[in-house]
PASEBA-1860 file (N, C-alpha, C; in nm, 3 decimals):
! residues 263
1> XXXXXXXX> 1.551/0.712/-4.387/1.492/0.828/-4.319/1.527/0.825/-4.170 ~ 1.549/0.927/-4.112/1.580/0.953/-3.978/1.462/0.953/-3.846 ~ 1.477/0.908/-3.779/1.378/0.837/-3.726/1.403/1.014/-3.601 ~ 1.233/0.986/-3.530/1.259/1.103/-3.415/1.326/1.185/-3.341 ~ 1.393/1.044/-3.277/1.517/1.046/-3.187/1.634/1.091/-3.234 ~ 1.650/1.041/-3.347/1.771/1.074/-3.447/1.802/1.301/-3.453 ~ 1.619/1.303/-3.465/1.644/1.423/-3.493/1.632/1.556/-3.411 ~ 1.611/1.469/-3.308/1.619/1.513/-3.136/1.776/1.545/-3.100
9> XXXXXXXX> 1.873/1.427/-3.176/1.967/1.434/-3.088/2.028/1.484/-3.182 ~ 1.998/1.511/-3.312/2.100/1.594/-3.390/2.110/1.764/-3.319 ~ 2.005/1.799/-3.242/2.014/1.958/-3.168/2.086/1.910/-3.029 ~ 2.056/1.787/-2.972/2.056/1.792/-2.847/2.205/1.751/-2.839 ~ 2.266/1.718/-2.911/2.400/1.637/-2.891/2.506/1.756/-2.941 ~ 2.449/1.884/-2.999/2.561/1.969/-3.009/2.482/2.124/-3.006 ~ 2.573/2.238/-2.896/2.525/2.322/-2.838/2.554/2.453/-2.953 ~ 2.649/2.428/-3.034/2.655/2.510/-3.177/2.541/2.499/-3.249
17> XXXXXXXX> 2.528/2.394/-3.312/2.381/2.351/-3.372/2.238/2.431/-3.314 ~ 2.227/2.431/-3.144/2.117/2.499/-3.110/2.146/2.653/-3.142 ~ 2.282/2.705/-3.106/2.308/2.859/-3.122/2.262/2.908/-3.250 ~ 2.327/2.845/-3.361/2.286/2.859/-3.483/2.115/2.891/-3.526 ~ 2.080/2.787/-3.459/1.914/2.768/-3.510/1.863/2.851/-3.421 ~ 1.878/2.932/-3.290/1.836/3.009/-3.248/1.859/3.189/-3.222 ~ 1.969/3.159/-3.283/2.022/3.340/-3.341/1.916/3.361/-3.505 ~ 1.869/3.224/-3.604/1.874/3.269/-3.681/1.703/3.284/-3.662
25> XXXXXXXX> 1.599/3.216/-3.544/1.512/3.232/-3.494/1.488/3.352/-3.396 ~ 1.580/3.442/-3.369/1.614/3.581/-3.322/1.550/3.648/-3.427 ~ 1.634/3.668/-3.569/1.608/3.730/-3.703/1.665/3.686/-3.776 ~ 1.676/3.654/-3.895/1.714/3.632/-4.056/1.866/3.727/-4.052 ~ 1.914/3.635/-4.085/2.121/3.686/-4.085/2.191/3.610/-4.178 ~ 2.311/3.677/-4.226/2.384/3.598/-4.321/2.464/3.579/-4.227 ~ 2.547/3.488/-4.298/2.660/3.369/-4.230/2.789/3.420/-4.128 ~ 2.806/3.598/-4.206/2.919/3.650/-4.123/2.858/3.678/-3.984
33> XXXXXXXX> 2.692/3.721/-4.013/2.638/3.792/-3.882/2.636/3.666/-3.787 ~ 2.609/3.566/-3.824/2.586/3.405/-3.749/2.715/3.377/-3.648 ~ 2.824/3.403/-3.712/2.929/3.366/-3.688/2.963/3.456/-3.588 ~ 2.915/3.586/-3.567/2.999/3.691/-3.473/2.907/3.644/-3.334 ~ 2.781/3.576/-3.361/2.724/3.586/-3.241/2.738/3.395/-3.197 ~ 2.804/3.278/-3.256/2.782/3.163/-3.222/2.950/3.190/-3.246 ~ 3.032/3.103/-3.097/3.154/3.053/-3.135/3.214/2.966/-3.191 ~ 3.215/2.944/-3.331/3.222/2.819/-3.391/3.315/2.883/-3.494
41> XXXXXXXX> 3.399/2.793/-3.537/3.464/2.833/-3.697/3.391/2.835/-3.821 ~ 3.444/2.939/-3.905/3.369/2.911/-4.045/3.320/2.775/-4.079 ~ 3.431/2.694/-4.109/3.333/2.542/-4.157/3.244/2.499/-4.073 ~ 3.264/2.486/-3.936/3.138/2.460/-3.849/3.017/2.547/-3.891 ~ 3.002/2.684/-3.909/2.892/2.723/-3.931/2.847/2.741/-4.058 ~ 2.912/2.739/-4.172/2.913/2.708/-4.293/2.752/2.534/-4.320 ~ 2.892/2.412/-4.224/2.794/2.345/-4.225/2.658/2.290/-4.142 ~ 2.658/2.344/-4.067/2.520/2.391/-3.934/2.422/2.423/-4.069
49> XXXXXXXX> 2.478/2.518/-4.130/2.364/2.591/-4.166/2.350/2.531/-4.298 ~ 2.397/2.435/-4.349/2.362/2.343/-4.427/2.279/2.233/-4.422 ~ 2.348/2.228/-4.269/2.234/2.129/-4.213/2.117/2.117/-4.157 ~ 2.037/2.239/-4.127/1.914/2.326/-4.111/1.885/2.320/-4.208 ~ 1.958/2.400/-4.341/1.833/2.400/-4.459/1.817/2.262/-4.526 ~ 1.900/2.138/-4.539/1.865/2.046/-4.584/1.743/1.987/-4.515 ~ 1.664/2.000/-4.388/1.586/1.971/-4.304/1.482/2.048/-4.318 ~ 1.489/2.198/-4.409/1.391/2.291/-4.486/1.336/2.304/-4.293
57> XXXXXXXX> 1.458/2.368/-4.248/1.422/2.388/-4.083/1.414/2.557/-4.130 ~ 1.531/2.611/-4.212/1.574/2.746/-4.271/1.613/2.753/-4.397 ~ 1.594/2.838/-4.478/1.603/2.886/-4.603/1.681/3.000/-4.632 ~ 1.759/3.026/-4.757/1.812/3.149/-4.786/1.716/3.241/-4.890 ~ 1.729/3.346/-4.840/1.720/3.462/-4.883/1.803/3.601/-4.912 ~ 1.844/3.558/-5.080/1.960/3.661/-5.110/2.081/3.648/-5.010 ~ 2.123/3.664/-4.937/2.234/3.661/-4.828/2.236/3.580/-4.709 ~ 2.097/3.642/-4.652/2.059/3.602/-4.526/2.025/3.483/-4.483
65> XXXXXXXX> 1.983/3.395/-4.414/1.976/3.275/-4.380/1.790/3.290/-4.298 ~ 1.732/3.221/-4.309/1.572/3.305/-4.188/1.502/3.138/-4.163 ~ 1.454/3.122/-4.060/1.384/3.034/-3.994/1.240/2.987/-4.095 ~ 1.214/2.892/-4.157/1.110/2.885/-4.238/0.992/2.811/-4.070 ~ 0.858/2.844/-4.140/0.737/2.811/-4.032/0.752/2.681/-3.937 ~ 0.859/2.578/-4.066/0.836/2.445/-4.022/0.977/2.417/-3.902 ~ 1.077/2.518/-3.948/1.214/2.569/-3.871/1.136/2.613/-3.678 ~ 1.022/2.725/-3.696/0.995/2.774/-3.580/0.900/2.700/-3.525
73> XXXXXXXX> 0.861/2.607/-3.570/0.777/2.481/-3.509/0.838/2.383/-3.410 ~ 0.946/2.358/-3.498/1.074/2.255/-3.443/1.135/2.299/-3.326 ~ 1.201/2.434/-3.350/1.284/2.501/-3.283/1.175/2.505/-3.113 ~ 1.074/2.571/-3.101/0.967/2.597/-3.017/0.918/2.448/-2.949 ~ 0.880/2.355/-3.026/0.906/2.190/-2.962/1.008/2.131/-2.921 ~ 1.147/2.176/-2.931/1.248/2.133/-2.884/1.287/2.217/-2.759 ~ 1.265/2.355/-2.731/1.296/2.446/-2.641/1.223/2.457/-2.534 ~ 1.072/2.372/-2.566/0.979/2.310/-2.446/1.030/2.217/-2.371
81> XXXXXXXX> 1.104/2.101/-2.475/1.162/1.989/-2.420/1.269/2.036/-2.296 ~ 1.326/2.102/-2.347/1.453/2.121/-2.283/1.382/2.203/-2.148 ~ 1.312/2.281/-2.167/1.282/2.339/-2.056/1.186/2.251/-1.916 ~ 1.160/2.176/-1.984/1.063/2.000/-1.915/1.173/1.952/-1.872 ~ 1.284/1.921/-1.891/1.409/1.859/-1.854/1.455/1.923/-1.771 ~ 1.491/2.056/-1.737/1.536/2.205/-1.681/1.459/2.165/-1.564 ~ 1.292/2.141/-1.547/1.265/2.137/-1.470/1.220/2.018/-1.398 ~ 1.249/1.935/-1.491/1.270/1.784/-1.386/1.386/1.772/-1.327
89> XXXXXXXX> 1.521/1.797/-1.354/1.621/1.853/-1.293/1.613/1.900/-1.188 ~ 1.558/2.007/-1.174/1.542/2.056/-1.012/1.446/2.001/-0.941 ~ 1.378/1.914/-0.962/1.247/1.828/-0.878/1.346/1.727/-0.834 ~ 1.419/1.649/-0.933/1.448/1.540/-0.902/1.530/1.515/-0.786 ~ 1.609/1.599/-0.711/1.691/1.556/-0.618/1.591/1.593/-0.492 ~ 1.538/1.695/-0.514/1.420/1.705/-0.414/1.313/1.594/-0.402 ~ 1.268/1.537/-0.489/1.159/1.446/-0.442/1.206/1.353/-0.433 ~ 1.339/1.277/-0.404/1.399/1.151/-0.296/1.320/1.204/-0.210
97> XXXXXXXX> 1.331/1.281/-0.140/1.305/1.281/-0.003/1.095/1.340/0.030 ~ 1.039/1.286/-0.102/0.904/1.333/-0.049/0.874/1.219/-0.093 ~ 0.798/1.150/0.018/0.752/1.001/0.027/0.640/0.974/-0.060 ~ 0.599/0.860/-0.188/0.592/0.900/-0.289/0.426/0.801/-0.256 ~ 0.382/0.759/-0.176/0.292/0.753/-0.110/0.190/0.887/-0.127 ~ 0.241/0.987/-0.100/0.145/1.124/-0.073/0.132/1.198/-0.208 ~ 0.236/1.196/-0.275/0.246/1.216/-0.404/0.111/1.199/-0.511 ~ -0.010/1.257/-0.463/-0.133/1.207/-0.507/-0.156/1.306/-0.580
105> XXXXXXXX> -0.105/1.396/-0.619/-0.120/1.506/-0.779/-0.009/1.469/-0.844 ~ -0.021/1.524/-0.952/0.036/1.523/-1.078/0.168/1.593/-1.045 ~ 0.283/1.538/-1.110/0.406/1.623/-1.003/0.463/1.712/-1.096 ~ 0.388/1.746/-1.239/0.403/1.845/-1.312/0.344/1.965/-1.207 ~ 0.300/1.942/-1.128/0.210/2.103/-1.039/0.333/2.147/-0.987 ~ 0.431/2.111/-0.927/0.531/2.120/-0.887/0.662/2.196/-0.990 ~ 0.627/2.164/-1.134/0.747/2.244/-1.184/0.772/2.359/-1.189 ~ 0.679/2.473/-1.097/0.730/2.588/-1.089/0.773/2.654/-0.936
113> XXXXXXXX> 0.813/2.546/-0.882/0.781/2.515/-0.721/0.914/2.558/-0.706 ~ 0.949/2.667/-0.602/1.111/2.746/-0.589/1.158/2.630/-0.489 ~ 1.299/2.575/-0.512/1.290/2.456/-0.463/1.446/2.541/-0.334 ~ 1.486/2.443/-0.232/1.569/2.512/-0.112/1.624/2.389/-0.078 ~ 1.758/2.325/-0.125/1.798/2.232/-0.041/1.910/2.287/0.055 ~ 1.959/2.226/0.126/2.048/2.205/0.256/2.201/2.193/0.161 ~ 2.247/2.314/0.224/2.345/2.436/0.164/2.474/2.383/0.281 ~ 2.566/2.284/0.292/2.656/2.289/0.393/2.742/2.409/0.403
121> XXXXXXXX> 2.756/2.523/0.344/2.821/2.614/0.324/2.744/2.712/0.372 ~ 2.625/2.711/0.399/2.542/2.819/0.525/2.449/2.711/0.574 ~ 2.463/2.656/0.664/2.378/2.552/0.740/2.230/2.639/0.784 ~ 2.256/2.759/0.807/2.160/2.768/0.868/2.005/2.908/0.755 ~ 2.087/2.892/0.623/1.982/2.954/0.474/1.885/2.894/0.469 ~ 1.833/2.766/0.503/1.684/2.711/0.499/1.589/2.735/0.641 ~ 1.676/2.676/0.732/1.583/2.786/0.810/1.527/2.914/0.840 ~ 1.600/2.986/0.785/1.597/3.144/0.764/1.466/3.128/0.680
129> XXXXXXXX> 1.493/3.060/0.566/1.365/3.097/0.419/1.278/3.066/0.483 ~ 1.282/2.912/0.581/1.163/2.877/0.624/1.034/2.977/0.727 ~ 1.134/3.049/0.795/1.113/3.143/0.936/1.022/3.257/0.817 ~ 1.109/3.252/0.698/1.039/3.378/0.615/0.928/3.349/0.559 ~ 0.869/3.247/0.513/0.790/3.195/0.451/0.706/3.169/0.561 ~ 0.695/3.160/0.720/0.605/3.198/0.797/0.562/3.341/0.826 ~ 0.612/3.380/0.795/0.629/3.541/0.798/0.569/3.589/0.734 ~ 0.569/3.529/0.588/0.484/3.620/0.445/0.346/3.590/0.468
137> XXXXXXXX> 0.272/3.578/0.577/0.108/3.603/0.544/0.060/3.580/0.682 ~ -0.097/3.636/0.709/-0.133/3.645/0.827/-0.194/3.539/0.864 ~ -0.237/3.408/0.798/-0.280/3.262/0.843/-0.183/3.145/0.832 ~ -0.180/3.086/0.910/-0.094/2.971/0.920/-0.103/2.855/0.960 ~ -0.128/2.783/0.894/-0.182/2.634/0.898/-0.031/2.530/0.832 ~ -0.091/2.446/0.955/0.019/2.345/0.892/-0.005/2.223/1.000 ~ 0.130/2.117/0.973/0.143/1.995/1.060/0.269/1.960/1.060 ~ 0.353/1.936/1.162/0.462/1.940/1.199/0.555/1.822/1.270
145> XXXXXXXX> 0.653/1.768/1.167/0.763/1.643/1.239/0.824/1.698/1.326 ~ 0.850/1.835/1.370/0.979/1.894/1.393/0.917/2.004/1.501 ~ 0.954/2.078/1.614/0.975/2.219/1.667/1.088/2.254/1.692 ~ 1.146/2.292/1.650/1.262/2.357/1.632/1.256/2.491/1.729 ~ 1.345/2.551/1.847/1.319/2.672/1.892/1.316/2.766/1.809 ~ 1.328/2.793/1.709/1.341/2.923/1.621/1.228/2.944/1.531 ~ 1.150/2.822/1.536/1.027/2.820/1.451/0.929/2.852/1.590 ~ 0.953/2.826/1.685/0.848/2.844/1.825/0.887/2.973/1.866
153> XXXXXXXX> 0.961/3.034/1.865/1.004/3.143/1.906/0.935/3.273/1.758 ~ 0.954/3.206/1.605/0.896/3.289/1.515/0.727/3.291/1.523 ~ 0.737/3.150/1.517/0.508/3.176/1.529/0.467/3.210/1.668 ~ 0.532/3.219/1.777/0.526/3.311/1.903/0.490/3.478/1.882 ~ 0.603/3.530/1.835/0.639/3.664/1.759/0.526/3.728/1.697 ~ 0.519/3.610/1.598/0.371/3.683/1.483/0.241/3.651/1.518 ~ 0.256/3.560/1.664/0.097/3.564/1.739/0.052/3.610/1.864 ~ 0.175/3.578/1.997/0.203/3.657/2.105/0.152/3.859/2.064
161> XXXXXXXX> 0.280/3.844/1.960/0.337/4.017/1.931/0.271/4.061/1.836 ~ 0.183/3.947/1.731/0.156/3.994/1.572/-0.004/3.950/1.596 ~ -0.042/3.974/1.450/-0.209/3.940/1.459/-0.232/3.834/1.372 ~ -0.075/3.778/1.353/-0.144/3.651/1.220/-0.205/3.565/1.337 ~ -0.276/3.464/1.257/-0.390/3.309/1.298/-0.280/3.222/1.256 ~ -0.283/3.108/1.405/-0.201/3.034/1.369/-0.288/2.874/1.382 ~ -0.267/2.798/1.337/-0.306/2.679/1.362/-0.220/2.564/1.340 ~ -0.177/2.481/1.432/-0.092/2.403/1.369/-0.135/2.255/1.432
169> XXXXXXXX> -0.067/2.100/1.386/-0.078/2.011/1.456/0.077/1.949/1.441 ~ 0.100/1.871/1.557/0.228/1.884/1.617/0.209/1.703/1.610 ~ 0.324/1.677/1.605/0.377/1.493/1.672/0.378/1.525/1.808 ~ 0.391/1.417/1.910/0.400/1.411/2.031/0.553/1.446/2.064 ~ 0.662/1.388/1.961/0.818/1.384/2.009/0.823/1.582/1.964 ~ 0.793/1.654/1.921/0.771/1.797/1.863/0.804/1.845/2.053 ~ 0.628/1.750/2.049/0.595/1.835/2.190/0.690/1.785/2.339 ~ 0.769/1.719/2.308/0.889/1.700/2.405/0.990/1.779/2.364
177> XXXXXXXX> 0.988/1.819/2.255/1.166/1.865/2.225/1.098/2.040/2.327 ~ 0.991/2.085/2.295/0.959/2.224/2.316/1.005/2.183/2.491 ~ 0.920/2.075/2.590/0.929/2.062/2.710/1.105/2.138/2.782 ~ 1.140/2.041/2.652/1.319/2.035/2.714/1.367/2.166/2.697 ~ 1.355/2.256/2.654/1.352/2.378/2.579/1.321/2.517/2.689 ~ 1.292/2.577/2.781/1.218/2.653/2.867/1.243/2.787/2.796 ~ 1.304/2.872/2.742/1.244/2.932/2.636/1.128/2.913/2.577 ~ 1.116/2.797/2.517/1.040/2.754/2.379/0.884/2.728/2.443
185> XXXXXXXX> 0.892/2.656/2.579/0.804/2.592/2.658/0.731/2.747/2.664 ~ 0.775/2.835/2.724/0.771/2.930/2.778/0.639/3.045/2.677 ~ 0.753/3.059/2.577/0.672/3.071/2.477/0.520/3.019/2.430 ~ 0.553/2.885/2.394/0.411/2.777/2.343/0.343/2.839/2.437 ~ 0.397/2.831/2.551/0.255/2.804/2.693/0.175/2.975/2.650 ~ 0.258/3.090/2.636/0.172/3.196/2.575/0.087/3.200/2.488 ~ 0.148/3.122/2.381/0.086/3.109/2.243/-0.069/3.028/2.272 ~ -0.058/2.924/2.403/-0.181/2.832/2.392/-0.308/2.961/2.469
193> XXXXXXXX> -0.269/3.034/2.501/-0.332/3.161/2.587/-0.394/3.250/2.504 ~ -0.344/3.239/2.414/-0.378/3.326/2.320/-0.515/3.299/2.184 ~ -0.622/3.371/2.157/-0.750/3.331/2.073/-0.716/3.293/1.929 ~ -0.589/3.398/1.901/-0.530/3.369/1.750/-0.453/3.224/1.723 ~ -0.410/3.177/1.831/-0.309/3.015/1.815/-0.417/2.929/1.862 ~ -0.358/2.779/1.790/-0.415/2.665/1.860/-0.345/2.602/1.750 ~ -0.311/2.493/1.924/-0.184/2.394/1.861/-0.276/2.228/1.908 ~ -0.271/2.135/1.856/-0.282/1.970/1.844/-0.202/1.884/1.811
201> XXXXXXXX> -0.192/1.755/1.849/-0.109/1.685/1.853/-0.239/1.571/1.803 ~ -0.064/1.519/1.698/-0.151/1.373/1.620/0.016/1.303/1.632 ~ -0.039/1.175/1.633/0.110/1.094/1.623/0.121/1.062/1.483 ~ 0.020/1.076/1.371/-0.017/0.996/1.231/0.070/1.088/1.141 ~ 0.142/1.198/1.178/0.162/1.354/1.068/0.292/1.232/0.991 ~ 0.233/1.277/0.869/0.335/1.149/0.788/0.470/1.259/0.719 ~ 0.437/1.395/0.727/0.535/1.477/0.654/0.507/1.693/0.680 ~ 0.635/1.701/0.736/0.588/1.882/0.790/0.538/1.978/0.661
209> XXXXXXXX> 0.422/2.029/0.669/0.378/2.113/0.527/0.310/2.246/0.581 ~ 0.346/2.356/0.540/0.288/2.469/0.599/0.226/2.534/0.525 ~ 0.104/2.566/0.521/0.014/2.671/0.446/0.017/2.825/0.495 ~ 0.044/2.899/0.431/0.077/3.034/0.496/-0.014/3.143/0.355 ~ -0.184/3.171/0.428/-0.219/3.223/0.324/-0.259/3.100/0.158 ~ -0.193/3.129/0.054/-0.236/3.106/-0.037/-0.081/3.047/-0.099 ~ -0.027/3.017/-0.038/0.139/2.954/-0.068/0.142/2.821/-0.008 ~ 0.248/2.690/-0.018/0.234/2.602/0.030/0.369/2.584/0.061
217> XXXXXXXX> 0.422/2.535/0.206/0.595/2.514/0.190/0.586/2.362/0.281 ~ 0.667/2.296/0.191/0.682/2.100/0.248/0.853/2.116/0.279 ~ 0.864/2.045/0.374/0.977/2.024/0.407/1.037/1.879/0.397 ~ 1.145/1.885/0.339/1.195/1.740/0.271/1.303/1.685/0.390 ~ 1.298/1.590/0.458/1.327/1.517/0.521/1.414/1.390/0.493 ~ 1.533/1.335/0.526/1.546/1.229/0.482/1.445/1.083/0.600 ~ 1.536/0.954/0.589/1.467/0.876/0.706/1.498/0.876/0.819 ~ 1.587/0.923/0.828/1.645/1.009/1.025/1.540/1.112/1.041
225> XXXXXXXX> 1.514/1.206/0.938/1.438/1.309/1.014/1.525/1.435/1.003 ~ 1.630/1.411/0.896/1.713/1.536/0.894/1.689/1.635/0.790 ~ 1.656/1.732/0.823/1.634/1.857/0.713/1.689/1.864/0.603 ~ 1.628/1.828/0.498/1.719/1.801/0.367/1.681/1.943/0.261 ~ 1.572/1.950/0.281/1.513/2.063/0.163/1.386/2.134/0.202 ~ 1.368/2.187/0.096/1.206/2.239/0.078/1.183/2.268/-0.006 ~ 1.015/2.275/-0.048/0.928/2.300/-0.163/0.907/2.436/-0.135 ~ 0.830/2.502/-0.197/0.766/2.647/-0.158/0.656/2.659/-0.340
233> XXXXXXXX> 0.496/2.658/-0.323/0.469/2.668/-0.454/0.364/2.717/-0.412 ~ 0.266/2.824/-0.466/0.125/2.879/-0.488/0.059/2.803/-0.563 ~ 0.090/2.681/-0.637/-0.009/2.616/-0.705/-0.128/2.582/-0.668 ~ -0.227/2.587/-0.740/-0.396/2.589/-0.657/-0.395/2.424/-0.599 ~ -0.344/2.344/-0.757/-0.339/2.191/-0.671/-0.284/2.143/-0.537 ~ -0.170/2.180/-0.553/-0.079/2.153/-0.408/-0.127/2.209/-0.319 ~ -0.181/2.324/-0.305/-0.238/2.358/-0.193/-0.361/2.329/-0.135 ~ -0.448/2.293/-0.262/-0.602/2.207/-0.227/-0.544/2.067/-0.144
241> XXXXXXXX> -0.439/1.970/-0.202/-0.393/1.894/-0.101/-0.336/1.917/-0.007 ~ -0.269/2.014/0.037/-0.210/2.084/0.157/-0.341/2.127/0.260 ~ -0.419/2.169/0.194/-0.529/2.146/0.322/-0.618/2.069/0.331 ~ -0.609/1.977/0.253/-0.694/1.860/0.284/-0.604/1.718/0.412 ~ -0.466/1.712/0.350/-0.416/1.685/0.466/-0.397/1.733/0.626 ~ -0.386/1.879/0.583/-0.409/1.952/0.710/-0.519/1.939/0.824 ~ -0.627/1.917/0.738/-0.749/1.879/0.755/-0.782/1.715/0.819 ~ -0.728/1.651/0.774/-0.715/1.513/0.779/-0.689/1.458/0.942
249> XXXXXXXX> -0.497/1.538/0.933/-0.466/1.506/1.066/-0.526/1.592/1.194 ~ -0.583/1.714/1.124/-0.650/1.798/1.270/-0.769/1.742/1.319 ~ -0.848/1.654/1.194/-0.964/1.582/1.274/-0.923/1.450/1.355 ~ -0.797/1.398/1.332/-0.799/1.311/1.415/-0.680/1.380/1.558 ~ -0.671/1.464/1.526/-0.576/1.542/1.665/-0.651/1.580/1.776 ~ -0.564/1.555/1.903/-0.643/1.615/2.066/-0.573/1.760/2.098 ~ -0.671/1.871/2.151/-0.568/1.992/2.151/-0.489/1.985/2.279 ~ -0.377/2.061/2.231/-0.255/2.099/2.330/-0.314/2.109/2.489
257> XXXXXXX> -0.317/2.048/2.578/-0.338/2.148/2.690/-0.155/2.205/2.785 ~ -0.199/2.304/2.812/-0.106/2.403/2.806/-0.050/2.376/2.962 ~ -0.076/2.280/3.063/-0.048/2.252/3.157/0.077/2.177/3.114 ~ 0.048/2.086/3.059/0.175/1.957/3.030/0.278/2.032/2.956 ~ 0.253/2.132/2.921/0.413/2.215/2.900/0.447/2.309/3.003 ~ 0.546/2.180/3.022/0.630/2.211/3.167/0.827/2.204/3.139 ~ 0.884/2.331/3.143/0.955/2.271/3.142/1.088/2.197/3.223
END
């Protein structure tokens, strides 16, 4: 007798085999109709479909070939699998770079999480999403490795010019890159003027995560500190930890005073 695995890899090890079993899980077809829609030769599908019904996966009827209960059981447990795989696939190159320390939910919350890595062929498509994903809602909470002028210049925009709430907490090296910056300086120093912003500084921020509204976006980092990716997910979990960290480092943060940005 064929053991689990065996019968795992009899679908998984050939992509005819799945066509077959899932045109005939479409609707009930005879062998010519099978054949016009799977590219395989007669004997290949001849014996596919021999090899389904010996497994009483499918049965004939008069001509046709049709999925028996125990066929759409199989078929439906195997097409989960694959789709669990589909989406560990796209986690996996992304979470190298999320320090597995923080990783304190279940990282199934994550498999529907639109994932953004670092594109050398447009260097500059993640910052864009990122700038957009501050953009999509009128509260903004987060904690930050990084100020980047284009991110100080965007939450400027939508708080200076706009009516979103901003809140953020900053590293200390953040709040030097803005100094060096007189644009950026320029900016912040408005933003700290303003009732809708308030910015803090913690030296402890272990990783940049932005809450915007009811969405959550993490930014994947390697150990330099270089922009590798991003998360982006509405999951209720991730975001209950997204502001509990948020939370975390703002109670131990001192606020900005707006003098020492000088540039």
């Amino acid at each position: 007798m064929e053991t689990a695995l065996d019968e795992i890899a009899f679908l998984a090890n050939s992509e005819n085999r799945v066509a077959v079993f899932e045109t005939l899980v479409e609707a009930p077809r005879n062998r010519d109709e099978v054949r016009d829609r799977v590219d395989a030769s007669r004997v290949t599908i001849a014996r596919i479909l021999r090899e389904l019904e010996e497994r009483n996966w499918i049965e004939q009827s008069g001509r046709a070939y049709e999925v028996t209960p125990l066929g759409e059981w199989m078929y439906d447990e195997f097409n989960s699998l694959v789709d669990e795989m589909e989406a560990e696939q796209q986690l996996r190159e992304a979470l190298q770079w999320f320090p597995s320390d923080l990783l304190t939910f279940d990282v199934q919350c994550l498999r529907d999480a639109e994932i953004i890595l670092h594109d050398a062929s447009d260097a500059t498509a993640l910052i864009r999403r990122i700038v957009k994903f501050h953009r999509s809602g009128d509260r903004i909470r987060g904690i930050a490795r990084s100020a980047a002028p284009v991110f100080i210049e965007n939450l400027w925009e939508v708080t200076v010019h706009g009516d979103a709430q901003a809140e953020l907490v900053l590293i200390p090296e953040a709040l030097d890159v803005i100094r060096t910056h007189p644009p950026s300086a320029r900016q912040f120093r408005e933003m700290l003027a303003e009732e809708n912003a308030h910015y803090s500084v913690y030296e402890g921020i272990p990783i940049s995560v932005g809450i915007v509204n009811g969405a959550v976006g993490i930014n994947l980092t390697d150990e330099e500190g270089t922009l590798k990716g991003g998360l982006k997910t509405e999951n209720e979990t991730v975001h209950a930890w997204a502001v509990d960290l948020f939370k975390t480092c703002r109670e131990e943060a001192r606020p900005v005073d707006s003098d020492t940005i000088t540039a």
